[in-house]
N, C-alpha and C positions, 0 to 999 in steps of 0.2 A: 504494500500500500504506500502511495507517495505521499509527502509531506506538504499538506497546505496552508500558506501563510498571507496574511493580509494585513497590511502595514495604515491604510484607511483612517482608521479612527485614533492612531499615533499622535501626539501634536507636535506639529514642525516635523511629520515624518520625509517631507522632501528634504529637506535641512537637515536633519539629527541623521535619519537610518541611512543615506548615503554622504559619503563624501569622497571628498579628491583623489585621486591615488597621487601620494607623492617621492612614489620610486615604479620602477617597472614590477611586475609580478606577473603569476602565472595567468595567462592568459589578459593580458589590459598592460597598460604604458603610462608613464607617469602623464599624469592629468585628469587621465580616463573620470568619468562618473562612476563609482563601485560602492555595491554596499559595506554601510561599517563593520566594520566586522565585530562590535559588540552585540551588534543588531544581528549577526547572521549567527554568532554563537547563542544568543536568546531564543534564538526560534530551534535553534536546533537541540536545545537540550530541555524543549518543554516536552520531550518525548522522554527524554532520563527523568523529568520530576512530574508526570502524568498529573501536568496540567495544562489545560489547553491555551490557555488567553490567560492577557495579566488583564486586571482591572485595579478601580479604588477599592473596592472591598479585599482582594483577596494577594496583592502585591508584596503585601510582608510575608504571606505564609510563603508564596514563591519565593520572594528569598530567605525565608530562615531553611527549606528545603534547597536551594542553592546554596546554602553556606554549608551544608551539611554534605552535601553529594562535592563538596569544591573541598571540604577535609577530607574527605576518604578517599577519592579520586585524583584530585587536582584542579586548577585553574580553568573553566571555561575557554578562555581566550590563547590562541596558542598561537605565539611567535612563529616568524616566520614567510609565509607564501604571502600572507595581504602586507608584511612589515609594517606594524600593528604598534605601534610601542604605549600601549593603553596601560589600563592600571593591573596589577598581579591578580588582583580578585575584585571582582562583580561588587560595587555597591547597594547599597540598598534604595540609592539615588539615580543609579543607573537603569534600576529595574524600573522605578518611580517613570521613570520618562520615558518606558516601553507600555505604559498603560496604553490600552487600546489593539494590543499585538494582539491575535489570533489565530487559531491554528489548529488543524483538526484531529486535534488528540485530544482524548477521551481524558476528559478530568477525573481523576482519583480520590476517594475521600484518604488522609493524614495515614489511619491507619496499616491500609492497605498496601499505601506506594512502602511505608515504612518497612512493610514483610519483606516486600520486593525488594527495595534497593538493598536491606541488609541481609536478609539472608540469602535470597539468590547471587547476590554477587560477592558481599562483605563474605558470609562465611562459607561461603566455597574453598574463600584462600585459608582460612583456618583449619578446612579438613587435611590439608598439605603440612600443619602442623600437629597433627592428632599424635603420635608417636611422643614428640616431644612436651607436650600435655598431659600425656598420660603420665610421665614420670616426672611431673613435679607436684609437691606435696600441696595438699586441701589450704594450707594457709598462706597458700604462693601463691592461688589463683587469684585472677582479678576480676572486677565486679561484671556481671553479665552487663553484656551490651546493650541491653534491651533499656533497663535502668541509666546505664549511660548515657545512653541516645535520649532518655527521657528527661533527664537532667539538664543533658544539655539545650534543649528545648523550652524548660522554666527559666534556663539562664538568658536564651535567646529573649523571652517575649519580655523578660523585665528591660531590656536592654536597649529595645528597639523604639525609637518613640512612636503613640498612635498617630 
């Protein structure tokens, strides 16, 4: 299924979501009109955080799920082919002024994306450490993820202003 996106209801999406190229890259010359490429890694990772559109209501929860998927992963924005020299990690300013982005991925309630992204991918890499797990002692272990993830998410919402 292909990926569809609509930049429309953006403000200053002519302004914001493209700008200049100001080196050659793959495919376009320096000057060229090209999308940002903050804007092109936005749309492409509301498929990693199964939601479909940013709006006013629901723009924090995108990114405190973007700051989470951007710890365990990495940086949305990847050096490089657009020579991009944006910021390391996605603001919560930067999402702000993607309201109106859309896209036809099926939004997820909190819960569910959270099984996903951690257990189908987070602890996949952990069963590559099962061996080494099993021989460390009950008071070595470290707190389930589950409660970490969850904590860390009381820490997000205090943090973030409404």
């Amino acid at each position: 299924m292909s990926l569809n996106w609509n930049l429309k209801a953006v403000k200053d999406s002519d302004s914001f979501c493209f700008i200049t190229a100001f080196a050659d890259g793959d495919g376009y010359k320096r000057g060229d009109r090209i999308f940002n490429p903050l804007t092109k890694s936005l749309i492409f990772v509301t498929m990693s955080l199964d939601i479909g559109e940013i709006t006013e209501k629901n723009y924090v929860e995108f990114f405190q799920r973007l700051r989470l998927y951007e710890d365990l992963f990495g940086q949305i924005i990847r050096f490089g082919g657009d020579q991009w020299d944006g910021p390391e990690r996605t603001s919560l300013d930067d999402v702000r002024r993607h309201i109106g982005l859309t896209t036809n991925v099926t939004t997820k309630p909190l819960k569910t994306w959270l099984n996903r992204i951690i257990i189908d991918n987070y602890f996949r890499e952990l069963t590559y450490k099962k061996s080494w797990d099993e021989n460390r002692s009950a008071a070595d272990k470290e707190p389930s993820l589950i409660d970490a993830i969850s904590a860390y998410y009381d820490k997000m919402s205090q943090t973030i202003p409404a």
